[in-house]
Backbone as CSV, one residue per row, in Angstrom:
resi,resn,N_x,N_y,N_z,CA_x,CA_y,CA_z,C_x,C_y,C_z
1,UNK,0.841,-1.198,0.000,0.000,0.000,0.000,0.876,1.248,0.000
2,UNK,0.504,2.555,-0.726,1.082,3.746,-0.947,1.386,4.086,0.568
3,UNK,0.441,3.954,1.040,0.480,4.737,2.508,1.558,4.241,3.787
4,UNK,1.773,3.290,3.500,2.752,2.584,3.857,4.259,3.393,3.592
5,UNK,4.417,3.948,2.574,5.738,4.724,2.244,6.062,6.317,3.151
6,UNK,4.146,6.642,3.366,4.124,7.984,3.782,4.184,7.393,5.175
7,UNK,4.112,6.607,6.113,4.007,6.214,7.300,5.799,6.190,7.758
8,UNK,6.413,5.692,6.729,7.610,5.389,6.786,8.639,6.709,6.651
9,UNK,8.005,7.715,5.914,8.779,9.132,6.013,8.456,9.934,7.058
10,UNK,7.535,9.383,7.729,7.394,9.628,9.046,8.341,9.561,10.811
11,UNK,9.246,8.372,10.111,9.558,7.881,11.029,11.105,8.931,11.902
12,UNK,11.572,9.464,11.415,12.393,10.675,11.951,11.786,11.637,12.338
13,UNK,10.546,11.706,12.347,9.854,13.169,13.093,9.225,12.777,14.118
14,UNK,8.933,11.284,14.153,8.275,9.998,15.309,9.538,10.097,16.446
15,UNK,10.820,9.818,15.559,11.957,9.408,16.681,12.431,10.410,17.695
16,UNK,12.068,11.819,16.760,12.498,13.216,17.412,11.882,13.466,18.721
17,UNK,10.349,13.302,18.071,8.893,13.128,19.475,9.325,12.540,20.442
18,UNK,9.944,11.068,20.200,10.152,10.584,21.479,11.146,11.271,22.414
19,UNK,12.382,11.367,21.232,13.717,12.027,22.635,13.173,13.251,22.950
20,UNK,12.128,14.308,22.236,11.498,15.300,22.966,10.858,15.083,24.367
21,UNK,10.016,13.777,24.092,9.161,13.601,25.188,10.005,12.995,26.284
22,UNK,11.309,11.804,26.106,12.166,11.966,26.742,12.584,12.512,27.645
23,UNK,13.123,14.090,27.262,14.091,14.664,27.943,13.127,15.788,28.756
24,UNK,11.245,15.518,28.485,10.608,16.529,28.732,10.605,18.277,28.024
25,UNK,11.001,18.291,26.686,11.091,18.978,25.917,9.765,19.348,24.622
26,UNK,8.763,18.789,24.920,7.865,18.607,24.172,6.984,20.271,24.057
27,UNK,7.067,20.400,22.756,6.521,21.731,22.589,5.269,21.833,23.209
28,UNK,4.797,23.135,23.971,3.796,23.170,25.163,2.451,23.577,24.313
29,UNK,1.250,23.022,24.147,0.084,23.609,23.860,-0.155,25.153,23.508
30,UNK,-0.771,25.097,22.152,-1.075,26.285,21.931,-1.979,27.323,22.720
31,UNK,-1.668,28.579,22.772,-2.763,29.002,23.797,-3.540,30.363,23.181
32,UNK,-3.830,30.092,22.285,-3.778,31.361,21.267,-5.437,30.451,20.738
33,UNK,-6.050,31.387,20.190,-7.757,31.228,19.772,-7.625,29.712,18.478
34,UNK,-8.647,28.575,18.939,-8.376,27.993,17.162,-10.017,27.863,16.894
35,UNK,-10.254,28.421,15.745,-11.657,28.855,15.383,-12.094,27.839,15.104
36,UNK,-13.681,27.809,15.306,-14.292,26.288,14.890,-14.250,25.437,13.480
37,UNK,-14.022,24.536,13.655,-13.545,24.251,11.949,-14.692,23.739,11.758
38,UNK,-15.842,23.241,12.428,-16.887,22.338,12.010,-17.763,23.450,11.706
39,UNK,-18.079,24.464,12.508,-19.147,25.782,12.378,-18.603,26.321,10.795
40,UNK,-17.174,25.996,10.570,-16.811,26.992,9.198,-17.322,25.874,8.181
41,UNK,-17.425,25.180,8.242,-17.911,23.990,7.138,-18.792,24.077,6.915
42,UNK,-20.060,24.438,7.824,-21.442,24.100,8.296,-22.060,25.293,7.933
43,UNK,-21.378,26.620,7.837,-21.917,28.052,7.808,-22.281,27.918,6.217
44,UNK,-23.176,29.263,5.996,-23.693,29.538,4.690,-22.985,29.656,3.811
45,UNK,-22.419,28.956,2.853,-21.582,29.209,2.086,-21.405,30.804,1.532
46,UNK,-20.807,31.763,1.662,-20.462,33.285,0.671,-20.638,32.861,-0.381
47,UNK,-20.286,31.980,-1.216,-19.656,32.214,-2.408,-19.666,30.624,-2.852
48,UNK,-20.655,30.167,-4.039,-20.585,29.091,-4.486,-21.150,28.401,-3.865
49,UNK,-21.477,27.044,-4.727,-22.616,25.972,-3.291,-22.117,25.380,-2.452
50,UNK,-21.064,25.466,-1.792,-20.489,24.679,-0.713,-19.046,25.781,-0.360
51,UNK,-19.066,25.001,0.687,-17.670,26.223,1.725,-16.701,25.419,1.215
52,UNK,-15.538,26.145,0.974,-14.040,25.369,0.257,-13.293,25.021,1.483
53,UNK,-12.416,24.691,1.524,-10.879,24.454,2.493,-10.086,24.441,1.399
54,UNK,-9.116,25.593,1.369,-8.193,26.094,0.569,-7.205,25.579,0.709
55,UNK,-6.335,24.623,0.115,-5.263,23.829,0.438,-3.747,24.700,-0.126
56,UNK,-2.684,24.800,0.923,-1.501,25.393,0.425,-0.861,24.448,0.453
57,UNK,-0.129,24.045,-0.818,0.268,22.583,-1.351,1.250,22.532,-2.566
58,UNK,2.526,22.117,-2.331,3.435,22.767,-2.886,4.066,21.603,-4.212
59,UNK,3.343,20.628,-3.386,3.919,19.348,-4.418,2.930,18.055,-3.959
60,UNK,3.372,17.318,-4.733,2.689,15.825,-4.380,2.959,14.759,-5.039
61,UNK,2.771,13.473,-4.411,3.335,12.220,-5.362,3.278,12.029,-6.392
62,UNK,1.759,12.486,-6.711,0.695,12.293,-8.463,1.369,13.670,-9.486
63,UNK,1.434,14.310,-8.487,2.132,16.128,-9.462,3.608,16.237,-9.535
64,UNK,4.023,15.787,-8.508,5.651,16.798,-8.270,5.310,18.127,-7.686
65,UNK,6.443,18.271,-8.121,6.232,20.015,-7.608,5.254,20.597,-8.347
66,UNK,4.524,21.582,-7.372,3.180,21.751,-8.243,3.521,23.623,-8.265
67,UNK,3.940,23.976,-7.092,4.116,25.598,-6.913,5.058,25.748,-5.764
68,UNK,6.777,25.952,-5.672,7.328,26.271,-4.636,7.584,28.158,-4.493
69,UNK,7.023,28.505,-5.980,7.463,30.252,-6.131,6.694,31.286,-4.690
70,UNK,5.427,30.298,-4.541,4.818,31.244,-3.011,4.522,30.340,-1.895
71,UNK,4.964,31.506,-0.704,5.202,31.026,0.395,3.925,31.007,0.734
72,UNK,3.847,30.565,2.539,2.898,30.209,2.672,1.874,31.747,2.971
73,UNK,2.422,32.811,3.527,1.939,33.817,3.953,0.958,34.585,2.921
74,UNK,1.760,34.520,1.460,0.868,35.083,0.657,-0.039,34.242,0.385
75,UNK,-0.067,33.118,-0.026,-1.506,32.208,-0.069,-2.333,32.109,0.509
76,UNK,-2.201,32.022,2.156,-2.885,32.611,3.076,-3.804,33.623,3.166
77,UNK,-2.868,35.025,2.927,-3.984,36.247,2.647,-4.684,36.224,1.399
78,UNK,-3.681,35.435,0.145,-5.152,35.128,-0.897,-6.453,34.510,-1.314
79,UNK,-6.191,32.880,0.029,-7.260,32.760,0.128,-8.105,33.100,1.253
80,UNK,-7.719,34.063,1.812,-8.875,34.780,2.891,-9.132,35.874,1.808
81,UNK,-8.634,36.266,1.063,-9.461,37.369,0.331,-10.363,36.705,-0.317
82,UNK,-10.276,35.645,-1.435,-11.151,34.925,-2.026,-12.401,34.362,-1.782
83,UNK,-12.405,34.217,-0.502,-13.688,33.712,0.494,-13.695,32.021,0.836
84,UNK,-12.027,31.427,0.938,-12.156,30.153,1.593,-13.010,30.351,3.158
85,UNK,-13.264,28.796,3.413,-14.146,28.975,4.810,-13.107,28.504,5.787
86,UNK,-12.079,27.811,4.859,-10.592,27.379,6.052,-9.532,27.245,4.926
87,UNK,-8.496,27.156,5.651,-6.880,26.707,4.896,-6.672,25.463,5.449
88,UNK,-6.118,24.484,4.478,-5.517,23.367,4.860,-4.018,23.628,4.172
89,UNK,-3.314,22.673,5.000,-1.913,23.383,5.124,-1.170,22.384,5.080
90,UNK,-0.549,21.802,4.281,0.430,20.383,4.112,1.755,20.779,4.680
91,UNK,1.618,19.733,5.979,3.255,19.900,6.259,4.406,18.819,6.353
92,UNK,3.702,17.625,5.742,4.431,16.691,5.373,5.716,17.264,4.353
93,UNK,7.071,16.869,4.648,7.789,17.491,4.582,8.415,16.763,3.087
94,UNK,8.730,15.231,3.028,9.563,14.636,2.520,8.658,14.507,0.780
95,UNK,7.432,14.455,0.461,6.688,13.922,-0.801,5.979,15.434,-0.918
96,UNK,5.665,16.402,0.301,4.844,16.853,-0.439,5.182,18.488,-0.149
97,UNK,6.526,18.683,0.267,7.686,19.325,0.825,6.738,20.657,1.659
98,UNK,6.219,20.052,2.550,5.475,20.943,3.358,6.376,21.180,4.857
99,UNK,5.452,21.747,6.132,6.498,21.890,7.281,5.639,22.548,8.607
100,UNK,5.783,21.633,9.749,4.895,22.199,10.233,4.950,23.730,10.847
101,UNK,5.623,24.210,10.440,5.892,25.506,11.041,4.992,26.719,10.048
102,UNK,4.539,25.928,8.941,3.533,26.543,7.893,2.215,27.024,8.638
103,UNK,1.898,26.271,9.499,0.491,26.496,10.457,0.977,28.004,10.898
104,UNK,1.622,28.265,12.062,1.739,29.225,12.937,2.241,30.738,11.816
105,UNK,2.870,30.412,10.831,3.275,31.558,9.754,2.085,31.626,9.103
106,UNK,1.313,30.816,8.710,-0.016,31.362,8.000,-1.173,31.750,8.861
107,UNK,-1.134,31.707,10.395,-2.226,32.230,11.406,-1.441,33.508,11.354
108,UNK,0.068,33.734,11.721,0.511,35.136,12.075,0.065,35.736,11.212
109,UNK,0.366,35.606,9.719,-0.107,36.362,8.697,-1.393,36.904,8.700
110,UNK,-2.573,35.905,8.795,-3.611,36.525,8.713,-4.359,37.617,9.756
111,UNK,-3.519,37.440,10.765,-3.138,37.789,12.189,-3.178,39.387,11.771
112,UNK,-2.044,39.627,11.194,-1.797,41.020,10.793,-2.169,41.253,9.912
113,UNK,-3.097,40.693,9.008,-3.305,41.522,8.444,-4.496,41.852,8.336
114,UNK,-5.110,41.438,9.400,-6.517,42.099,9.580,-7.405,40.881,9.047
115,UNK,-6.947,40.015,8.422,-8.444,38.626,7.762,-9.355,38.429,8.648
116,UNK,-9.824,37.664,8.474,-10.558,37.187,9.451,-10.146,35.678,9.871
117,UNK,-9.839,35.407,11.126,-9.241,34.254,11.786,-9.763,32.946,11.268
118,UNK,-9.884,32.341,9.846,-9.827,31.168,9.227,-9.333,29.922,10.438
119,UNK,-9.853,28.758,10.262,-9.693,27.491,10.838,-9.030,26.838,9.836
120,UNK,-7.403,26.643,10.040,-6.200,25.732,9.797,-6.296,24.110,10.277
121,UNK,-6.251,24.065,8.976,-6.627,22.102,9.127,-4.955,21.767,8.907
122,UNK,-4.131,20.690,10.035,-3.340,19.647,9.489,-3.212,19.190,8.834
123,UNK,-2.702,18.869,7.231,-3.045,17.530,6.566,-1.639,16.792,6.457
124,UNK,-1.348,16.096,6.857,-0.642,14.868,7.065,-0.583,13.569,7.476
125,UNK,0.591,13.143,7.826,-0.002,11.242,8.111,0.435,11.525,9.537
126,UNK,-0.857,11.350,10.183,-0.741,11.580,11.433,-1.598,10.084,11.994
127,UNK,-0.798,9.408,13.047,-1.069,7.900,13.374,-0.642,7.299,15.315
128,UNK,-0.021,8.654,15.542,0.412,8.417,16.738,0.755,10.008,17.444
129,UNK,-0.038,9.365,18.967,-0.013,10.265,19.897,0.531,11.591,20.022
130,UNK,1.809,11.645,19.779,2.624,12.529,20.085,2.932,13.297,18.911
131,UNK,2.405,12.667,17.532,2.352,14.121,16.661,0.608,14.964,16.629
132,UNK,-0.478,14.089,17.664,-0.913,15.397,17.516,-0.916,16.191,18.788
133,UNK,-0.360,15.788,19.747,0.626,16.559,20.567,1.727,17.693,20.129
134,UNK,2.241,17.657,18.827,2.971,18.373,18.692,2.133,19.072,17.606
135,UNK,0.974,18.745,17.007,0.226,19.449,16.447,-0.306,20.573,17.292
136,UNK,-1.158,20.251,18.424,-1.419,21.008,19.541,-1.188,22.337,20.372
137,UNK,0.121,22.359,19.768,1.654,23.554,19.930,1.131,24.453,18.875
138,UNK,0.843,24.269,18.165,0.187,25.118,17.093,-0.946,25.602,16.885
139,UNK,-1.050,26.558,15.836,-2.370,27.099,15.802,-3.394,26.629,15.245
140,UNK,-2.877,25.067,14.642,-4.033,24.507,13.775,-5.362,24.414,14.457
141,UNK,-6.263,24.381,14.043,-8.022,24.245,14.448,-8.718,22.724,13.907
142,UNK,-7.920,22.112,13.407,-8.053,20.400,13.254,-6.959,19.807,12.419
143,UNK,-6.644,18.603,12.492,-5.832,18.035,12.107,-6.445,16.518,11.200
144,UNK,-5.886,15.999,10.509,-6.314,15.078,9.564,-6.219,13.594,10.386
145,UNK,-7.108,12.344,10.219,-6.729,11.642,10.627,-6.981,10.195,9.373
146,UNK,-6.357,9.377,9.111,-6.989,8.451,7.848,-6.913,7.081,8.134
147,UNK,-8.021,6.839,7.916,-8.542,5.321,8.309,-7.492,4.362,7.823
148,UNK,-7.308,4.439,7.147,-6.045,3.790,6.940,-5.112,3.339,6.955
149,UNK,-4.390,4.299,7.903,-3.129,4.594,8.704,-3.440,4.291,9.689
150,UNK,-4.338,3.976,10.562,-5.034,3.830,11.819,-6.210,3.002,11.592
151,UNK,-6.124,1.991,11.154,-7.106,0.890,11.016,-8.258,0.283,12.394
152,UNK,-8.099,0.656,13.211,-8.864,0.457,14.738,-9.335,1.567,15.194
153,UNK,-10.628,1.275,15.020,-11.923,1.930,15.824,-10.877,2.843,17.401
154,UNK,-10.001,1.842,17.879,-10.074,2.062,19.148,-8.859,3.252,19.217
155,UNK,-7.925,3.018,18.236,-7.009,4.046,18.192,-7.392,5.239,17.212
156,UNK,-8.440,5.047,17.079,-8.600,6.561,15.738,-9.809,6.829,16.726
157,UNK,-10.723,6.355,17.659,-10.902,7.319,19.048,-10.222,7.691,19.511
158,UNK,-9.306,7.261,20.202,-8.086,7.881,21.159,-7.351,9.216,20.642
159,UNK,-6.970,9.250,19.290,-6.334,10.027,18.855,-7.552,11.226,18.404
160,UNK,-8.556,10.761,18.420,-9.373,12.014,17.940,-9.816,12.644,19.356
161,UNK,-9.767,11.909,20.206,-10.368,12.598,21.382,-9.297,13.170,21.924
162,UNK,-7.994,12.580,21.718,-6.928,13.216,22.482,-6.725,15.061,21.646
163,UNK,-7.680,14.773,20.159,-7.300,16.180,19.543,-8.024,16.892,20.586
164,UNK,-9.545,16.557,20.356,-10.518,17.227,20.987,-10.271,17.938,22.225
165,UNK,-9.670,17.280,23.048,-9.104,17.653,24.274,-7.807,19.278,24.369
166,UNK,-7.648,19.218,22.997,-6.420,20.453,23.400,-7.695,21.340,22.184
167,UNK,-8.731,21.483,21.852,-9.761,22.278,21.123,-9.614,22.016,19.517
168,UNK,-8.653,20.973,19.047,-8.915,20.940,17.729,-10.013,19.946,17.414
169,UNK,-10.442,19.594,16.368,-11.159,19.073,15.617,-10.600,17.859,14.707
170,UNK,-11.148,16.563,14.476,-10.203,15.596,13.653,-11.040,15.266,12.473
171,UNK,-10.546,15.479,11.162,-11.148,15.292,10.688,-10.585,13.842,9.796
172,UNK,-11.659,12.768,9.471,-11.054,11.130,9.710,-11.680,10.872,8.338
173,UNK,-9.991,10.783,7.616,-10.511,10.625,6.265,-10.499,9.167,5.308
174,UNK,-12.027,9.238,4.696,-12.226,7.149,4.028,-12.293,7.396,2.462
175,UNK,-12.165,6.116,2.228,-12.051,6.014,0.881,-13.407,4.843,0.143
176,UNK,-13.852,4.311,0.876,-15.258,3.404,0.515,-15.364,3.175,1.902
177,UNK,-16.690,2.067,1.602,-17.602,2.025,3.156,-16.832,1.441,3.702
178,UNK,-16.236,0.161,3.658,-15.548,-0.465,4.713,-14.473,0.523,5.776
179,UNK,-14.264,1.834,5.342,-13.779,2.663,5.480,-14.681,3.945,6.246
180,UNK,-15.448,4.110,6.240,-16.670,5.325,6.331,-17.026,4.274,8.250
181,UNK,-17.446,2.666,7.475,-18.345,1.733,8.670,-16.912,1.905,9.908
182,UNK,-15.499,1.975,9.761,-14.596,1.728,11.278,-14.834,3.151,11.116
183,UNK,-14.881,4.743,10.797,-14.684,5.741,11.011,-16.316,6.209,12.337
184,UNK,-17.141,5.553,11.546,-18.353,5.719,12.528,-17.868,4.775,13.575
185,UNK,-17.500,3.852,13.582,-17.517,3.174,14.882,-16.410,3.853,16.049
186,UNK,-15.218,4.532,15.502,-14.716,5.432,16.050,-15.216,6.878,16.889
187,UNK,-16.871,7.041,16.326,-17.120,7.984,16.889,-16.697,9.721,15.973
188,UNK,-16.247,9.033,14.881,-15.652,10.719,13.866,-17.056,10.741,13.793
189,UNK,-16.785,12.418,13.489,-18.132,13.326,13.123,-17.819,13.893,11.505
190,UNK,-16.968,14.566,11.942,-16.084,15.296,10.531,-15.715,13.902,9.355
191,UNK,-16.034,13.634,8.258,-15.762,12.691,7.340,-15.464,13.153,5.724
192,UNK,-14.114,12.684,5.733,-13.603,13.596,4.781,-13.180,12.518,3.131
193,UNK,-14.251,12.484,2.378,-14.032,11.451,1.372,-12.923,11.973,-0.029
194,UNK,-12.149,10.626,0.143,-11.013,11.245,-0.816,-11.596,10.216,-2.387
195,UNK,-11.315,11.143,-3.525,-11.499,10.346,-4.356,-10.534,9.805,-5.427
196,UNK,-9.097,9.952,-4.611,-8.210,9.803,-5.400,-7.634,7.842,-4.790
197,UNK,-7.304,7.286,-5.855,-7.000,5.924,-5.401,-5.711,5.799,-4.830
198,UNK,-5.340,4.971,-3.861,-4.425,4.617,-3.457,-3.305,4.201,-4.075
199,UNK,-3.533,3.373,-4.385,-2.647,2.451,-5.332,-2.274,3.044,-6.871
200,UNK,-3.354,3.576,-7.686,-3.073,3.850,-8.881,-2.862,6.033,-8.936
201,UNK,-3.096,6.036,-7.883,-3.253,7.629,-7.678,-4.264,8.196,-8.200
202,UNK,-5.341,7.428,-9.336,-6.151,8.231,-10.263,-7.537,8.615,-9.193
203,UNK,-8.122,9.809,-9.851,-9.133,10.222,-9.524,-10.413,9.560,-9.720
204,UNK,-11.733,9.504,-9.044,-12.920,8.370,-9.778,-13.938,9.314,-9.075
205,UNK,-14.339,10.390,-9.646,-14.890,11.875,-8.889,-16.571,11.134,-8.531
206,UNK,-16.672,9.827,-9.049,-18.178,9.420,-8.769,-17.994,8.961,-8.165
207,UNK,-17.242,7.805,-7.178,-16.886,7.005,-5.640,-17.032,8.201,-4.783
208,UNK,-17.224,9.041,-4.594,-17.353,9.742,-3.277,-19.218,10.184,-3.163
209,UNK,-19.494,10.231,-4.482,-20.768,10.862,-4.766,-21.573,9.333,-4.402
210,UNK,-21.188,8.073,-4.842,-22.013,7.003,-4.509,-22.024,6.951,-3.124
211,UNK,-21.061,6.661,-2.928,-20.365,6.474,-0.730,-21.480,7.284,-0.337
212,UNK,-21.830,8.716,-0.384,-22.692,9.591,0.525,-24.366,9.096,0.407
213,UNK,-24.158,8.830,-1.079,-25.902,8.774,-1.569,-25.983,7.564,-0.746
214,UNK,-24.991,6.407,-0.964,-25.373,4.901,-0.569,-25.701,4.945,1.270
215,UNK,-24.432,6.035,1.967,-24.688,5.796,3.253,-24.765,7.358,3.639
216,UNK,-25.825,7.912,3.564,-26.202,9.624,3.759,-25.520,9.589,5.146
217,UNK,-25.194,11.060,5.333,-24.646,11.666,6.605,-25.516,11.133,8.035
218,UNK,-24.566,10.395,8.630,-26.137,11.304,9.791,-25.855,12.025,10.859
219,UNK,-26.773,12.333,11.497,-27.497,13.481,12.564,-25.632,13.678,12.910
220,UNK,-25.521,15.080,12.767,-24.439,15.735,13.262,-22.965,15.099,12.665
221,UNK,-22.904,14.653,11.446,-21.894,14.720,10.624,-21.882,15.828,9.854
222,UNK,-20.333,15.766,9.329,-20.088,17.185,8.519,-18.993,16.038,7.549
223,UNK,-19.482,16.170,6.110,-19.058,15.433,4.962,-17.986,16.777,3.806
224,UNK,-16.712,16.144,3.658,-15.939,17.267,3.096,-15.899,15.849,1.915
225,UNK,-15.515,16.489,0.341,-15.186,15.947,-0.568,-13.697,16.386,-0.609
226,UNK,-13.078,15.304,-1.224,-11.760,15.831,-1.483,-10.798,15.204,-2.592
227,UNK,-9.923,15.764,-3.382,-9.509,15.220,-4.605,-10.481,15.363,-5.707
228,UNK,-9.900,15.882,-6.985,-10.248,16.272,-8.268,-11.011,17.240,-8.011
229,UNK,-11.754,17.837,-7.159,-12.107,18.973,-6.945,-11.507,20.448,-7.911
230,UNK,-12.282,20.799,-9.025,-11.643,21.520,-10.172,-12.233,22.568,-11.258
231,UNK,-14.029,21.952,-10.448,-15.464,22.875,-11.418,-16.092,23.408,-10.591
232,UNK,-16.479,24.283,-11.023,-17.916,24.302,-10.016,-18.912,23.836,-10.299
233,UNK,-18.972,22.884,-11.494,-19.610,21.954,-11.498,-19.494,20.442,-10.551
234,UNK,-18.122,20.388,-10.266,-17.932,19.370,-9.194,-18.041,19.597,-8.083
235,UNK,-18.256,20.821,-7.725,-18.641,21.570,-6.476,-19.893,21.278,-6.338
236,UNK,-20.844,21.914,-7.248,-22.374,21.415,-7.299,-22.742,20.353,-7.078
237,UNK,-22.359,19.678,-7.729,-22.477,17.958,-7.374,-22.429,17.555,-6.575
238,UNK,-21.112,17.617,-5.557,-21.072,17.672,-4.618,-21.969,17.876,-3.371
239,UNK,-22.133,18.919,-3.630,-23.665,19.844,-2.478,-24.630,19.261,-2.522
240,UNK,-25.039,18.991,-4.033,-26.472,18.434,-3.861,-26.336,16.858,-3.234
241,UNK,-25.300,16.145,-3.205,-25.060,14.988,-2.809,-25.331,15.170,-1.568
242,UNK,-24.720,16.135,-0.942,-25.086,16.098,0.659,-23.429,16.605,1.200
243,UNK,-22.548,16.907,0.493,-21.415,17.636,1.159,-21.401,18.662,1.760
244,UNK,-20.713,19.262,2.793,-21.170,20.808,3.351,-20.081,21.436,2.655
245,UNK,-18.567,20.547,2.543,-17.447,21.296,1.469,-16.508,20.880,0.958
246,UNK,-15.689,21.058,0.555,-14.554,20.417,-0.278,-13.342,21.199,-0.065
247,UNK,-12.466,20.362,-0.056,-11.145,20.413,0.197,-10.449,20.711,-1.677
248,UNK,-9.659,21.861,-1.757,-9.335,22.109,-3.182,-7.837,22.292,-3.034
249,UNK,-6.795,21.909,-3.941,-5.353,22.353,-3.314,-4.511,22.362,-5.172
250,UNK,-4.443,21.345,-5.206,-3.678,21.632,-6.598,-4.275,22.403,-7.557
251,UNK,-5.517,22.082,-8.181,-6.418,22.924,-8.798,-6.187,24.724,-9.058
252,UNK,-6.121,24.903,-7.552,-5.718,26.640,-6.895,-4.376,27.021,-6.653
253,UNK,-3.537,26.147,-6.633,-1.863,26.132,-6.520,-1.346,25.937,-7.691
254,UNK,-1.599,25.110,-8.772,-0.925,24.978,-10.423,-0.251,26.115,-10.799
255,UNK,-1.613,27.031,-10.906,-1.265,28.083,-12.022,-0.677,29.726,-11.342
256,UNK,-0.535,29.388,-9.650,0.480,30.202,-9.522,0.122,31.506,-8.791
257,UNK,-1.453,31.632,-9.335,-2.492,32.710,-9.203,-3.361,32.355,-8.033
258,UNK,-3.153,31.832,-6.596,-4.524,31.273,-5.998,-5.296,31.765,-5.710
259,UNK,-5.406,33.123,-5.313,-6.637,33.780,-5.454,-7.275,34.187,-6.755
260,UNK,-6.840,34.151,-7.657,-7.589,34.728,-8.762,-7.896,32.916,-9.222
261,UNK,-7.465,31.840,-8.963,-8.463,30.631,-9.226,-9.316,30.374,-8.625
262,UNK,-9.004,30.551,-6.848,-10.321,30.407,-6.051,-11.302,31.457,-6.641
263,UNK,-11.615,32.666,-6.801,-12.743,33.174,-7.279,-13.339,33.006,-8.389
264,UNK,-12.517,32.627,-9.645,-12.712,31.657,-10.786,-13.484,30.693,-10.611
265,UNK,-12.918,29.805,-9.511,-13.666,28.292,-9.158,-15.115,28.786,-9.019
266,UNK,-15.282,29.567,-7.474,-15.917,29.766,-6.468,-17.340,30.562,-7.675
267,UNK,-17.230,31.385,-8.924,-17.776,31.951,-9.536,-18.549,31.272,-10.823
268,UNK,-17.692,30.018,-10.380,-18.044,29.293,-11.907,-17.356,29.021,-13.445
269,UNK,-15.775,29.808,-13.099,-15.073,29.585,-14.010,-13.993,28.600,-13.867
270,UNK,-13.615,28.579,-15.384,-12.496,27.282,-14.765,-10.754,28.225,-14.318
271,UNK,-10.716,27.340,-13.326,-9.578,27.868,-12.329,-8.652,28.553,-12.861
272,UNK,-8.378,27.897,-14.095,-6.887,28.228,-14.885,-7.170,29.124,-16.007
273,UNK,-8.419,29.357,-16.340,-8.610,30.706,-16.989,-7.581,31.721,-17.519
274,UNK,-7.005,31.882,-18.806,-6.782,33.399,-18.767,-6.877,34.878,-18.748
């Protein structure tokens, strides 16, 4: 399995955690505001039929390098100008050359410059205790968790409640039902369907649209689509399926411009427009 490789580039930022926790060096809880990430999902969309999560995303297995020319600060204020409802923020370092220090530089930013305090999602392979402990240290407002990587009901509670506990939010992401059925038994609320394959990397933008119709949300879930996300026609689709939003990152990062694609998207045009 792919995920298996990303678990494994993991393992020097795992080893660090420990001699941190070790020597009692473990970066101390954030203490600074983290805005609701479920209320930003859930709110009236501004702009388009569903609320986005604006992904700053610099590369990836399926792309390569997709955009290293902007940092994270300006993307940040472009998609708070654009009208994302959150930023997701890749800080996987080694495939998708992200860092977690991207969180706290893209809250300062928006910080000063007057935005409005957006909810920063984690996205990485997060599988054990002590990275979302060291997530925690930060300003993120939820962090990613994937069924996958955490195959037991009993540890993808633990780790989501252990988020819950320092005020973030987990959001626990499946790929078909057998996947969706351990995420409910875990107790996730937040369910974040990816439609990109594992194994072959390709996109199948109708597996996420069947998954919801076949097993609708229930009472007090919040359903994000994610991958190939690129129309606002796939946006639509989406919504009427029963999504509250979608997660968008390469799409809005390609061409260099992310705010002028998010409002493209968000308006009905295609992203890459000239």
């Amino acid at each position: 399995m792919r995920l298996e490789r990303f678990r494994a580039a993991k393992a020097a930022e795992l080893m660090a955690l420990r001699r941190a926790e070790a020597a009692g060096t473990l970066p101390r809880p954030w203490l600074g505001p983290r805005p609701d990430f479920a209320a930003a999902l859930t709110a009236r969309p501004n702009h388009g039929p569903l609320n986005v999560i604006a992904e700053y995303k610099r590369a990836s297995p399926s792309r390569g390098v997709i955009c290293e020319a902007l940092d994270v600060e300006a993307v940040a204020r472009q998609y708070a100008e654009a009208g994302a409802a959150a930023l997701s923020i890749l800080t996987e370092e080694e495939w998708f050359r992200g860092d977690l220090a991207f969180l706290a530089r893209a809250a300062r930013t928006l910080e000063e410059a007057g935005e409005p305090a957006l909810p920063l999602l984690r996205k990485d392979f997060i599988f054990d205790a002590l990275q979302v402990a060291a997530t925690a240290a930060t300003p993120a407002a939820a962090l990613l968790l994937i069924v996958r990587l955490t195959p037991e009901a009993r540890v993808l509670r633990a780790l989501r409640e252990q988020a819950e506990s320092f005020g973030m939010a987990a959001v626990v992401e499946v790929f078909d039902a057998a996947d969706l059925a351990l995420a409910r038994e875990s107790g996730a609320r937040i369910i974040q369907v990816n439609a990109r394959d594992l194994e072959s990397l390709k996109v199948d933008r109708e597996a996420p649209l069947a998954l919801i119709r076949e097993h609708p949300p229930l009472p007090g879930e919040v359903w994000i689509a994610a991958s190939g996300m690129d129309s606002f026609a796939h946006l639509a689709r989406a919504a009427e399926a029963g999504y509250r939003a979608a997660l968008v990152g390469t799409a809005l990062m390609a061409g260099g411009q992310p705010c002028a694609a998010l409002g493209r998207l968000l308006a009905g045009e295609a992203p890459h427009a000239n």
